[in-house]
C-alpha positions as CSV (number, residue, x, y, z in Angstrom):
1,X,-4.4,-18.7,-1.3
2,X,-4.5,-20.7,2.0
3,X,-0.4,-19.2,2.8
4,X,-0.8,-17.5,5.6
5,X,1.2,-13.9,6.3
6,X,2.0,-11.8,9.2
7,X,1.7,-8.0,9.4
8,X,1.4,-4.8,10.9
9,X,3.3,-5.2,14.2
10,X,3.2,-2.8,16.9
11,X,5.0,-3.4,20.1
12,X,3.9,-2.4,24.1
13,X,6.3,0.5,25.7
14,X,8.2,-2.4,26.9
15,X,8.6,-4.7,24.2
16,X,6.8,-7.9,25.9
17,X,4.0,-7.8,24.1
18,X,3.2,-7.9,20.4
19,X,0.0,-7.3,18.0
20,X,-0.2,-7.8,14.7
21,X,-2.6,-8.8,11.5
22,X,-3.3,-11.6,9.7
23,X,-5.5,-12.8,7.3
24,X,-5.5,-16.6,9.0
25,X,-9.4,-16.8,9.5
26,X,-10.2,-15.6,5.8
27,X,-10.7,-11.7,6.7
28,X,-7.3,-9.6,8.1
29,X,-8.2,-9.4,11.9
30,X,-5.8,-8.4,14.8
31,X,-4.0,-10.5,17.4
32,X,-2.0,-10.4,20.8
33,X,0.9,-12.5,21.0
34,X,2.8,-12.6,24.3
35,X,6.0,-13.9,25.4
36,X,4.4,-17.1,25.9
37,X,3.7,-17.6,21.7
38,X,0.5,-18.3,21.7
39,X,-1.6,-15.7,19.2
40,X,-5.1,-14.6,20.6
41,X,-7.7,-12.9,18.2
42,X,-8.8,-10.2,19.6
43,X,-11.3,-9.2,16.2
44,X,-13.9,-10.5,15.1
45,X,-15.7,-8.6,12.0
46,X,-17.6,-10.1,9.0
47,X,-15.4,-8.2,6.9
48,X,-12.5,-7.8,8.8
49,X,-10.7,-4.5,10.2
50,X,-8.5,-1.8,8.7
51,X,-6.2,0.2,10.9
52,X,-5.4,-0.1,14.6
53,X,-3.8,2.5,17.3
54,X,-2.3,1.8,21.0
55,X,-3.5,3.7,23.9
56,X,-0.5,5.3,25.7
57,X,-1.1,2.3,28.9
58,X,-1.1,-0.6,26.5
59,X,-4.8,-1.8,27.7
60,X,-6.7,-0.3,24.9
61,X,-7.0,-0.3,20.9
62,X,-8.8,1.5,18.6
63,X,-9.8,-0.1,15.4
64,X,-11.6,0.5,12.2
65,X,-13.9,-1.6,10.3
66,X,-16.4,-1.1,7.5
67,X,-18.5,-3.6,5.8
68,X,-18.9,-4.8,2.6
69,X,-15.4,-3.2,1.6
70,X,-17.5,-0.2,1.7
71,X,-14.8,2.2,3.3
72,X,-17.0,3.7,5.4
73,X,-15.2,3.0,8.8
74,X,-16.1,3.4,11.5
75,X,-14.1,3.4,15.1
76,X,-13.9,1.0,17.7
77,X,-12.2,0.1,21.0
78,X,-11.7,-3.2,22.2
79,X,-10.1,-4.4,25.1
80,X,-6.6,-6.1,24.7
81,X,-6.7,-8.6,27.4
82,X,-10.1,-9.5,26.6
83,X,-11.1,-8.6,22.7
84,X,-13.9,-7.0,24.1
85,X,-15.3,-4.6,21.4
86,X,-17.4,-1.4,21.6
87,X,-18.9,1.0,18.9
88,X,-17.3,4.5,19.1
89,X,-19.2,6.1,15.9
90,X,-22.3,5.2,14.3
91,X,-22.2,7.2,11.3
92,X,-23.1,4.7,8.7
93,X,-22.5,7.3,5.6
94,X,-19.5,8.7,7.0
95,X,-15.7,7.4,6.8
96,X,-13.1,8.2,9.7
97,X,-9.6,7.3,10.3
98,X,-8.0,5.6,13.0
99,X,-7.6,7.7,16.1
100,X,-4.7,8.5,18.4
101,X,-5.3,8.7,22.3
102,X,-4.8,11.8,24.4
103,X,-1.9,11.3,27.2
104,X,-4.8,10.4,29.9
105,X,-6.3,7.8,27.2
106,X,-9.6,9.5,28.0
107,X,-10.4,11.6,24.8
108,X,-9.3,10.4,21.1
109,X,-8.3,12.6,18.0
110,X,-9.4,11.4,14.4
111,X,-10.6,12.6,10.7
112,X,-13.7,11.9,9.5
113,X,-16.0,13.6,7.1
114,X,-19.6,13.1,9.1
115,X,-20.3,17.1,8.7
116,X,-19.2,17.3,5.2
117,X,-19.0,14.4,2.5
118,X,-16.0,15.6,0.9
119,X,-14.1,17.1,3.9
120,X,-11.7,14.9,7.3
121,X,-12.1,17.7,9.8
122,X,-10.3,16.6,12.6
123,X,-12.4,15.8,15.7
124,X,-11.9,14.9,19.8
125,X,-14.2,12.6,21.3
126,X,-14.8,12.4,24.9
127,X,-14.6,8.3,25.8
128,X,-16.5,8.9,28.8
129,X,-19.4,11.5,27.5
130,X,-19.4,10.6,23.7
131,X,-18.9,14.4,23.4
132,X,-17.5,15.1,19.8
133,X,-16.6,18.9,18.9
134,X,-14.4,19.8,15.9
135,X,-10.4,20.8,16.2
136,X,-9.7,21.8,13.1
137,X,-12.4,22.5,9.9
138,X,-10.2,22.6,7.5
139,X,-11.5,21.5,4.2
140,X,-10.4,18.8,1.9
141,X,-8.3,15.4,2.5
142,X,-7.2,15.7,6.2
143,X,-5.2,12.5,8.0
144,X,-4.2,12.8,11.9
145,X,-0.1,11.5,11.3
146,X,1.2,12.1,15.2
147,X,0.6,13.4,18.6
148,X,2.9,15.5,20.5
149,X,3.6,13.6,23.8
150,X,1.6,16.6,26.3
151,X,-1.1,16.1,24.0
152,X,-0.9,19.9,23.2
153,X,-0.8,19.1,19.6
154,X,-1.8,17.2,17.0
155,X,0.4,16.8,13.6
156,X,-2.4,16.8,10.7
157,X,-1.4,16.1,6.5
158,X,-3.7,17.8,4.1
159,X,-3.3,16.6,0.8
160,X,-3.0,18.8,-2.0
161,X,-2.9,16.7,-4.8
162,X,-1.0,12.2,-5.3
163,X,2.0,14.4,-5.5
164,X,1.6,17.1,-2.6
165,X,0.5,17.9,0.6
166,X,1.2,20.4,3.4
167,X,1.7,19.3,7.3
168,X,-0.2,21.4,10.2
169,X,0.8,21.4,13.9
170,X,-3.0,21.8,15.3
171,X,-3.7,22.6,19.0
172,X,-5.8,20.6,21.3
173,X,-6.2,23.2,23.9
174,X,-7.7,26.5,21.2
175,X,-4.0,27.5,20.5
176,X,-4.7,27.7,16.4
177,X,-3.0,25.7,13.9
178,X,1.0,26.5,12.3
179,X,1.8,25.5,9.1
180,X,4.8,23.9,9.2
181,X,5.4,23.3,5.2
182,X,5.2,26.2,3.4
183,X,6.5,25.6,-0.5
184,X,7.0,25.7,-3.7
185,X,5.8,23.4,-6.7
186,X,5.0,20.1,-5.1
187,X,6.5,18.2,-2.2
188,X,5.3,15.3,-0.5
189,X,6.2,15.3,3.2
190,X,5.2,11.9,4.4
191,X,5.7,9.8,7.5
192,X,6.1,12.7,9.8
193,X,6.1,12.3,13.9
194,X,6.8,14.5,16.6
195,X,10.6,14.5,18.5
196,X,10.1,14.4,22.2
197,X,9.8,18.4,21.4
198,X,6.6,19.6,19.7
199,X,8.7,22.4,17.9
200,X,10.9,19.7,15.8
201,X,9.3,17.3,13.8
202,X,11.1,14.3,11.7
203,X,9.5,13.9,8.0
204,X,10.7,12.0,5.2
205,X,10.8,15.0,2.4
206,X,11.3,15.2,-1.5
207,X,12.2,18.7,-1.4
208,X,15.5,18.6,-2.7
209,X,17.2,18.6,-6.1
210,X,16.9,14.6,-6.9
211,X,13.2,14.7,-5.9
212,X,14.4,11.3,-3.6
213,X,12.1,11.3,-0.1
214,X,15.3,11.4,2.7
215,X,15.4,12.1,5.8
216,X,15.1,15.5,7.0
217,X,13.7,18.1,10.5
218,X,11.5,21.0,10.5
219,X,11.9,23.5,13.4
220,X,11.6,27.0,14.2
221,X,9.3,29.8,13.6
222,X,9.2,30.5,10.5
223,X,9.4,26.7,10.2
224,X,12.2,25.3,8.2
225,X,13.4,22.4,6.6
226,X,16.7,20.6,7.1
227,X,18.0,17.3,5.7
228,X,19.8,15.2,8.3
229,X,22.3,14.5,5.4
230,X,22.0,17.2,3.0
231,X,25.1,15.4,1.6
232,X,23.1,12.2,0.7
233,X,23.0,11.8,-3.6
234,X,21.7,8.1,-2.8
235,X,18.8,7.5,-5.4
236,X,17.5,5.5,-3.1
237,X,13.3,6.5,-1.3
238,X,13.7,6.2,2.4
239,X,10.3,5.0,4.0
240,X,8.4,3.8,7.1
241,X,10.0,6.0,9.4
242,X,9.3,5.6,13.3
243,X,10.5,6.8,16.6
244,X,10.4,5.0,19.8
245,X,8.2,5.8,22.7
246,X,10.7,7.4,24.7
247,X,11.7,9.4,21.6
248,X,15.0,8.5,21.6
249,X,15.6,6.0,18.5
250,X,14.7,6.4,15.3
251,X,13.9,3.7,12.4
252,X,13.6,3.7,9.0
253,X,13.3,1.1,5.9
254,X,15.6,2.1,2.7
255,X,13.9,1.0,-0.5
256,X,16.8,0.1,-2.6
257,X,15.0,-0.5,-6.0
258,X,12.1,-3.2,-4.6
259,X,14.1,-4.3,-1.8
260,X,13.9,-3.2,2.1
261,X,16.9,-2.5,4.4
262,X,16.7,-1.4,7.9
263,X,18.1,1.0,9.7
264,X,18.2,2.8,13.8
265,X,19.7,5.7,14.9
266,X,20.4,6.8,18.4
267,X,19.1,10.3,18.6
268,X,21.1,11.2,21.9
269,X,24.5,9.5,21.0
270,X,24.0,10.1,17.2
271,X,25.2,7.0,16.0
272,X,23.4,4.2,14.3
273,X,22.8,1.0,15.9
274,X,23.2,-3.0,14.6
275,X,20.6,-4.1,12.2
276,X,19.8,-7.3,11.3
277,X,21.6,-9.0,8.0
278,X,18.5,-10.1,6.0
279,X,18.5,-10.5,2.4
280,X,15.0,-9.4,1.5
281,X,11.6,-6.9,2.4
282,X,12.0,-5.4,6.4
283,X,8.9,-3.3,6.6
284,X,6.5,-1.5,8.9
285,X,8.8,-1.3,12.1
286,X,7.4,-0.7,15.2
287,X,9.8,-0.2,18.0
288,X,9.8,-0.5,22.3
289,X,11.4,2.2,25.0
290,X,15.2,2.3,24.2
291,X,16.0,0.9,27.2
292,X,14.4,-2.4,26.1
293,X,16.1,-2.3,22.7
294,X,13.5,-4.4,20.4
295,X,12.6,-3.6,17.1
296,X,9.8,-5.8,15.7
297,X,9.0,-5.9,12.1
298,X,7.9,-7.8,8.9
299,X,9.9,-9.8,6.5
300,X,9.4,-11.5,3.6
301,X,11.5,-12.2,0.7
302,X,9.8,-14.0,-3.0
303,X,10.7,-17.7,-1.6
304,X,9.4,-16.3,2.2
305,X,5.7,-15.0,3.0
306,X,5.3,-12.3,5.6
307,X,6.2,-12.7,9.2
308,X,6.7,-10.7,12.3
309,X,10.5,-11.0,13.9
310,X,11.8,-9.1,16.2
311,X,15.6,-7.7,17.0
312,X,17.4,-6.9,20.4
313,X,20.2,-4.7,19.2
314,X,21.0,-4.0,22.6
315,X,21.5,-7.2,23.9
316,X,25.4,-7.4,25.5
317,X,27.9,-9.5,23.5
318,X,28.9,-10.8,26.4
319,X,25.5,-12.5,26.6
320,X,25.4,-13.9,22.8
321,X,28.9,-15.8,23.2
322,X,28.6,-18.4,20.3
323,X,24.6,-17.0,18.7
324,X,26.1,-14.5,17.1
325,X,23.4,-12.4,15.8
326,X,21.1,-15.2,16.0
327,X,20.8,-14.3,20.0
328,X,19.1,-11.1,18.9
329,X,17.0,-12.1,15.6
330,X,13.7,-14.5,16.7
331,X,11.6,-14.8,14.8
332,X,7.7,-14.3,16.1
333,X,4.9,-15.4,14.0
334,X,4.9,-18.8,12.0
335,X,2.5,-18.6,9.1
336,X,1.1,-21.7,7.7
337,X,2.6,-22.5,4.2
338,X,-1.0,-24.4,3.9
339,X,1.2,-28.0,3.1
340,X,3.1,-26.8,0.1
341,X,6.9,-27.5,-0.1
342,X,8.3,-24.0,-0.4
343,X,11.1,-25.9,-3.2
344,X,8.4,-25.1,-5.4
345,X,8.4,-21.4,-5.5
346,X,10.6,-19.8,-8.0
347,X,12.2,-15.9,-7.6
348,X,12.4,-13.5,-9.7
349,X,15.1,-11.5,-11.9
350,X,15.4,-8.0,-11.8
351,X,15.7,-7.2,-15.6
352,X,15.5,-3.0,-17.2
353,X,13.9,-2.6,-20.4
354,X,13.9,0.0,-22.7
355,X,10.8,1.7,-24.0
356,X,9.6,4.2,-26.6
357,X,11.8,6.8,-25.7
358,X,14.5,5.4,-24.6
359,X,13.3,5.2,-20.4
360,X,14.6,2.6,-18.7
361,X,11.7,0.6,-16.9
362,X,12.7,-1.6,-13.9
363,X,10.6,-5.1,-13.9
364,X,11.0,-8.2,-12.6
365,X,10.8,-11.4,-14.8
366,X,9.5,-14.5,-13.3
367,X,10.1,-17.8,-15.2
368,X,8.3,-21.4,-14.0
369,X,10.7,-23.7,-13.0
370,X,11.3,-26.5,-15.9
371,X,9.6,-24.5,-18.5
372,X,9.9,-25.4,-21.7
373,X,12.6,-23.6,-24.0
374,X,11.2,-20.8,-26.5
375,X,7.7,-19.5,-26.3
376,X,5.5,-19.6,-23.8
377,X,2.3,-18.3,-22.4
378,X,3.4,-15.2,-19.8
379,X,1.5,-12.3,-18.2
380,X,2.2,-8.8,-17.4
381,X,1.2,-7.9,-14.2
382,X,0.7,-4.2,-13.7
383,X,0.2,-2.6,-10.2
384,X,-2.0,-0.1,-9.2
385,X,-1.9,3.6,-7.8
386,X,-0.6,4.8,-10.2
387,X,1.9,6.1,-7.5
388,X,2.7,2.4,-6.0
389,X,5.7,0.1,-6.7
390,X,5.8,-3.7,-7.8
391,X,8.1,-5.2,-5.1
392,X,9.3,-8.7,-4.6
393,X,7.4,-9.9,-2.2
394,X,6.3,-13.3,-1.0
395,X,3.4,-13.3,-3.5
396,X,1.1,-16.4,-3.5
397,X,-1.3,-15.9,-6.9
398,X,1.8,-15.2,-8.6
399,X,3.2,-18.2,-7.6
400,X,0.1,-20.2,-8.1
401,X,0.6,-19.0,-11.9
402,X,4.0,-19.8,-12.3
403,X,3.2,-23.8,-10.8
404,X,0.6,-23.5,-14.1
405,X,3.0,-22.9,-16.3
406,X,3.2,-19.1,-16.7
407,X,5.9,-16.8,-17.0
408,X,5.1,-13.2,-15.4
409,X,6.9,-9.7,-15.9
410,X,6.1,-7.2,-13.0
411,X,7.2,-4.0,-14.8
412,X,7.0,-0.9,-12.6
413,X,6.3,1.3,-15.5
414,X,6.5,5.3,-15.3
415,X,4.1,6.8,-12.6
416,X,5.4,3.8,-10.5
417,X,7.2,5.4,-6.5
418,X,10.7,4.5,-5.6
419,X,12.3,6.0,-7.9
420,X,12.0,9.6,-7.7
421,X,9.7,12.4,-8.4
422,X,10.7,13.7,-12.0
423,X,10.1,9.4,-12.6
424,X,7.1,9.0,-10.2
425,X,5.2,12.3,-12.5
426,X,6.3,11.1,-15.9
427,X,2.9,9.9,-16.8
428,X,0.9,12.7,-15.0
429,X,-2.1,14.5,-16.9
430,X,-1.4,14.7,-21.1
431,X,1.5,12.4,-20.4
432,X,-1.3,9.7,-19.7
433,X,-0.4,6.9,-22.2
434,X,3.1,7.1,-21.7
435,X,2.9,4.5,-19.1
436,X,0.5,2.4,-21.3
437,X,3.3,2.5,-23.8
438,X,5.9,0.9,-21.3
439,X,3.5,-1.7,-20.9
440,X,3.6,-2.4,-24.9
441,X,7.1,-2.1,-25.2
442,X,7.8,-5.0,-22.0
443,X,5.6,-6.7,-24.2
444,X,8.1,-6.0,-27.2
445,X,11.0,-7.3,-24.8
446,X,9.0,-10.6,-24.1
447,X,8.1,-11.1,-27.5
448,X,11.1,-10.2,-29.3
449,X,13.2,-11.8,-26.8
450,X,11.6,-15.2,-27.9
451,X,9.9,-15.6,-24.4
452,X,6.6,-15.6,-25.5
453,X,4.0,-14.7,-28.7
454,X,1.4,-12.4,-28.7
455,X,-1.5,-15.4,-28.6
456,X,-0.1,-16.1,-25.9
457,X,1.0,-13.1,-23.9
458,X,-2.0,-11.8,-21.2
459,X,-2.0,-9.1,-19.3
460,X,-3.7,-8.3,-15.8
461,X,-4.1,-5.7,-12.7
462,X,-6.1,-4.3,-10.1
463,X,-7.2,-1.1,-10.1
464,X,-5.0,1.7,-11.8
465,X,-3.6,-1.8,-12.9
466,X,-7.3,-2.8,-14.6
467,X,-7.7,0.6,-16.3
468,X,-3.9,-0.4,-17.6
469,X,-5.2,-3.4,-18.5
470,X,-7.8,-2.1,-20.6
471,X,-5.7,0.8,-21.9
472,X,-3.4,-2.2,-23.2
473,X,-5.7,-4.2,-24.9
474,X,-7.3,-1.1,-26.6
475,X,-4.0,0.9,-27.7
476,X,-1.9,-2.2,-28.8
477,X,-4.7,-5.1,-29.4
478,X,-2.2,-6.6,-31.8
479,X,0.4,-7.2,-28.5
480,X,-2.4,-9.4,-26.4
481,X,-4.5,-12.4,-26.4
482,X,-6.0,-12.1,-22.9
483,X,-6.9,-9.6,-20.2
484,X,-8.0,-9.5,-16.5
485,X,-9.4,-6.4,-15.6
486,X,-9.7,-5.9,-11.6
487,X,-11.7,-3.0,-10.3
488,X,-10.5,-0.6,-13.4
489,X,-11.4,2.6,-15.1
490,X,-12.7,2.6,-18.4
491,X,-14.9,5.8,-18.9
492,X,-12.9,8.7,-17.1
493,X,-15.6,11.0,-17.3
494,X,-18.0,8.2,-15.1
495,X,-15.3,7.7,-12.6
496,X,-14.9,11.1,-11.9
497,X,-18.8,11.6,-11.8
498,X,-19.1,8.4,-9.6
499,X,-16.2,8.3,-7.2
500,X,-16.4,9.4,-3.9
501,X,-16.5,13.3,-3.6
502,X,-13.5,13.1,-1.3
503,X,-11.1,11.7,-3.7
504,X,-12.5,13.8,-7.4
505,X,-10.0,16.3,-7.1
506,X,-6.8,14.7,-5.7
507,X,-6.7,12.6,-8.9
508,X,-6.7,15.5,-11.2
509,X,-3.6,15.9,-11.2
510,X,-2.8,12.5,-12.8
511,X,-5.4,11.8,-14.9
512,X,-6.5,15.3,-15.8
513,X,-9.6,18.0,-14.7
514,X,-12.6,17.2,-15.4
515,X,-13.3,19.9,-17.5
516,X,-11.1,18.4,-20.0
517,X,-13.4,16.4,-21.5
518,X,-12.4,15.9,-24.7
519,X,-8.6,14.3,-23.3
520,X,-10.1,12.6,-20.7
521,X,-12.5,10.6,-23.3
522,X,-9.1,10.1,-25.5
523,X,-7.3,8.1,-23.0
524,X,-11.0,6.4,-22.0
525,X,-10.8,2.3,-23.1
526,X,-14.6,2.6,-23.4
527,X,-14.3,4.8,-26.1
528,X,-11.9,2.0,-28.1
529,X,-13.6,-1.2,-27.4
530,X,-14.3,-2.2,-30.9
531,X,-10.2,-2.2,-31.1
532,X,-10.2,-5.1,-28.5
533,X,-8.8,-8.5,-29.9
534,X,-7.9,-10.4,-26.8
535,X,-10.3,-11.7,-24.8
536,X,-11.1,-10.3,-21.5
537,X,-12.1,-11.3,-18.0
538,X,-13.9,-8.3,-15.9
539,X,-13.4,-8.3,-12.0
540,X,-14.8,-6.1,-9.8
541,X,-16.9,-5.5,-5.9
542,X,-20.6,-4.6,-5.6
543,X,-19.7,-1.8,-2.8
544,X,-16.4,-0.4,-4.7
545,X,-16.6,3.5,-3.6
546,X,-13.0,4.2,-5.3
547,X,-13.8,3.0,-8.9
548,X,-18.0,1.8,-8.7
549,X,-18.9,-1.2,-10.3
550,X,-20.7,0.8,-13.2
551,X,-17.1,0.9,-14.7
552,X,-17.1,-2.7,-15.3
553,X,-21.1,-2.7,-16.5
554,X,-20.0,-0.7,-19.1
555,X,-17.1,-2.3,-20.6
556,X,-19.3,-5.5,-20.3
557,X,-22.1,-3.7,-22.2
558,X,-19.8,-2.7,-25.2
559,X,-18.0,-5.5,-25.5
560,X,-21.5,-8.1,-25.1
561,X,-22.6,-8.6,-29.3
562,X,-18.6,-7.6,-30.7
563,X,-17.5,-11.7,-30.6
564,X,-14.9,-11.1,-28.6
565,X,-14.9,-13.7,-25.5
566,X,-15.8,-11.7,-22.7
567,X,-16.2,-13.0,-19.1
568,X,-17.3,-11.1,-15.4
569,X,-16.3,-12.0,-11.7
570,X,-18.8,-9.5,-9.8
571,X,-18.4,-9.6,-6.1
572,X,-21.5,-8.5,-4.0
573,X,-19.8,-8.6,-0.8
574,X,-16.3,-6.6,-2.1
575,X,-15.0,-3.5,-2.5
576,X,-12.3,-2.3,-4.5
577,X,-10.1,-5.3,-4.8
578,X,-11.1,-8.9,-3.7
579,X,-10.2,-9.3,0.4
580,X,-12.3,-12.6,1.4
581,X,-10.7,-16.1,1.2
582,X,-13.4,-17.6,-0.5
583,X,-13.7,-15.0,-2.9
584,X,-9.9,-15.3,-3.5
585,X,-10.1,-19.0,-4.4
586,X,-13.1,-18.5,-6.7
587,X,-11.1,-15.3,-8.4
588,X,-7.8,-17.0,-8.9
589,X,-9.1,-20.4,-9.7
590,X,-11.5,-18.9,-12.5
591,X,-8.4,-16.6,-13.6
592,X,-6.2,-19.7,-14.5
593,X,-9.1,-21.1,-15.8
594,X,-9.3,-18.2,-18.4
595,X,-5.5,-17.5,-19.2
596,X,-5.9,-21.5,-19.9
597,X,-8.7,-21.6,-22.2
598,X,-7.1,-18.1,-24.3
599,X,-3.5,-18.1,-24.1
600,X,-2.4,-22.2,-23.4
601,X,-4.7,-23.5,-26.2
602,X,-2.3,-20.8,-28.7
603,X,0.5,-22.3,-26.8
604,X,-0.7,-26.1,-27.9
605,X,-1.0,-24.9,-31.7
């Protein structure tokens, strides 16, 4: 847990200077790292931070923080030579987003719902006065994506549903708001910035007949969308797409089933530029004026945790004689591998299952190294969203697992992004337990492939992940011995009466309204407890506003008197997943603990 990782760069305008996250004191905090290598914390909260923008001169960020995992952030700017910090807003019971600077870096722009609990209106804030006055009401799930170089106008996503959402070009200066994506059905236009134009916007769009996110322009009044390559039948997600300061190069990160591949394009020339040769995960680029050339980014591979590095594609050949392209690939940030030989790791295998219906499910399938031949205790991991993906990166519990002796299989079961919409809405609404039976039929693969035995096959996630978890042990007891449960749903109906107002009605869509009570208590573990064979361990944060604690007191409660082994992890300084070091080593020590005690002991029979 002590493995250190890099993240979240963004670069200065001209590319000397570097900031970035890391969870290297025990709570993710930012840093400035300059060309002389030496990081300096710049944060300093209990809890640590969340987000972080630039101002347009480089001196300034804003930040946001809650406590507690709470999600209530608030905003902050701090000083980047410095770190010094102060308090922007003070509204304890509201949550806002992470502003953007006007051109002058005197006023900000940001979402928040301190007038109404369940709305972001979009707000400027005078730096100077304190002055706040609201720029666009609009009601529902609002999030400030880009601002247009004047300043003029601010590019706003309102979300419609996981699956949906609409973008809004909203003046600054009492012009009104355009909407920019008027449709059909549902699209999800996502990663959207401004060109160096205000009337020409880049978006990554699903709008097309694959339902694959690519890269596309919407211009013009009415506005209209156009693919860049309306030719492109790749079934590959393009993500993570940015556009440098001077608006003239564009990035983007190809997803190509769990794995990340960069690429830039000169806007002017129209012509892509050198990219690195990695073998592995290139995400959240952030890049420099063109005439710098410098891309920085993350990278991590399964063997490799998360660090920045940093490319200079326009570095002269002339200059790299013999280096190759070593001259322009440095790497930036050195995370601590906490003494552990990195020999020890072990990757995974990309393996395809099939399930009920004949779906094939991506997963990968993570064997220890030296295990013994035929079975074997293993774990299914299951990630959470529902609309996330497993990838493979460097990831430190699971490898901590696999050095005791576990196999894992990280299935990335129906629901799961990446692979397209008609894939990514297979389990939406009645289609609910679809999914769950993915998860029983990796299960099948594992067992019936002589990898493991149902006494000794656990299952575990966070999240979406814990109410899979539950799902799993209540619709195919016979399939598990063991269960950790992060942070999960298990009464639908109290989730949706106990989640924050702001997020109630953008889960409908997956997991059905709640005036369909009598489906939502059918898919409900809580309803099915006295089903449960395995035994389970119950995880979960005091302050969780997503899924609240009371999710996990109730499965406790139904479970308590039933003689199945039941066990609870109940953090009073967490949220919705477990953030702190110290928590971390007291979670994942007690997990191995657990899967020890229920799965190893069938293994030893």
């Amino acid at each position: 847990m002590q493995i250190g990782a890099a993240t979240n760069p963004v670069l200065t305008r001209d590319g000397e200077t570097l900031f970035f996250t890391t969870t290297m004191s025990g709570t993710r905090q930012l840093y400035r790292l300059t060309k002389e290598g030496w990081p300096y914390q710049l944060t300093f909260f209990p809890d640590g931070m969340r987000d972080f923008n630039l101002s347009r001169d480089g001196r300034t960020m804003a930040v946001t923080a809650a406590p507690g995992g709470n999600e209530r952030y608030q905003i902050y700017l701090l000083d980047v030579g410095s770190g010094l910090t102060r308090e922007i807003t003070r509204e304890t019971d509201a949550r806002f987003g992470v502003p953007a600077f006007s051109p002058d870096d005197r006023r900000i722009y940001f979402t928040g719902n301190a007038d109404s609990v369940a709305d972001f209106y979009v707000y400027e804030q005078d730096l100077d006065t304190g002055q706040r006055t609201i720029v666009d009401r609009r009601a529902g799930w609002n999030n400030l994506v880009d601002i247009s170089e004047d300043g003029g106008w601010l590019l706003v996503s309102h979300t419609n549903s996981g699956g949906d959402n609409d973008l809004y070009a909203v003046s600054t200066t009492g012009g009104g708001t355009r909407h920019l994506t008027p449709h059909q059905g549902e699209v999800l236009y996502s990663a959207a910035l401004f060109s160096k134009d205000p009337g020409l916007i880049y978006v990554l769009a699903d709008d097309n007949p694959d339902g694959i996110p690519r890269l596309a322009t919407v211009s013009g009044e009415p506005p209209r969308l156009a693919y860049l390559s309306p030719e492109d039948r790749s079934p590959w997600e393009i993500e993570s797409l940015v556009i440098s300061p001077d608006y003239k190069i564009l990035a983007w990160v190809v997803n190509e089933e769990g794995w990340g591949k960069l690429h830039l394009w000169d806007i002017e020339q129209r012509r892509p530029l050198p990219v690195p040769d990695l073998d592995g995960i290139i995400a959240a680029p952030s890049l420099c004026d063109s005439k710098r050339g410098r891309i920085a980014f993350v990278y991590n591979s399964p063997l490799e945790t998360a660090d920045i590095w940093t490319w200079d594609w326009a570095v002269p050949s002339r200059w790299l004689r013999d280096q190759g392209d070593r001259g322009r690939l440095r790497k930036r940030t050195f995370s601590t591998y906490a003494g552990i030989d990195p020999a020890w790791f072990t990757p995974p295998e990309l393996i395809h299952y099939e399930s009920f219906d004949g779906t094939r499910i991506p997963a990968f399938l993570y064997l220890p190294v030296g295990s013994r031949q035929g079975p074997r205790p293993f774990i299914i991991d299951v990630h959470g969203g529902p609309e996330l993906q497993f990838r493979p990166y460097f990831n430190r519990h699971f490898q901590y697992l696999l050095l005791n002796g576990y196999g894992i299989l990280a299935p990335n079961v129906r629901g799961s992004t990446g692979y397209g919409r008609s894939f990514m809405e297979a389990d939406n609404y009645k289609k609910r337990l679809d999914s769950v039976k993915d998860l029983a039929w990796g299960a099948k693969y594992l067992i019936q492939g002589g990898l493991t035995t149902p006494q000794q096959l656990g299952v575990k996630g966070a999240s979406y992940g814990g109410y899979m978890t539950l799902a799993a042990l209540t619709e195919f007891p016979e399939l598990f011995g063991a269960g950790v449960d992060e942070v999960g749903i298990a009464n639908f109906e109290t989730f949706y009466a106990k989640t924050a107002a702001y997020r109630r009605d953008l889960r409908a869509s997956e997991y059905g309204p709640t005036e369909d009570v009598e489906f939502l208590r059918s898919i409900s573990p809580i309803h099915k407890v006295d089903r449960i064979r395995g035994a389970l361990l119950v995880v979960h944060g005091e302050n969780d506003p997503r899924v609240p604690v009371g999710e996990a007191r109730q499965i406790l409660r139904a479970l308590t008197g039933r003689g199945v082994p039941v066990d609870s992890l109940i953090f009073p300084d967490e949220g919705h997943g477990v953030s702190k070091l110290a928590n971390r080593l007291v979670l994942y020590r007690r997990m191995v603990e657990f899967f020890d005690r229920h799965l190893k002991k069938a293994a030893d029979r």
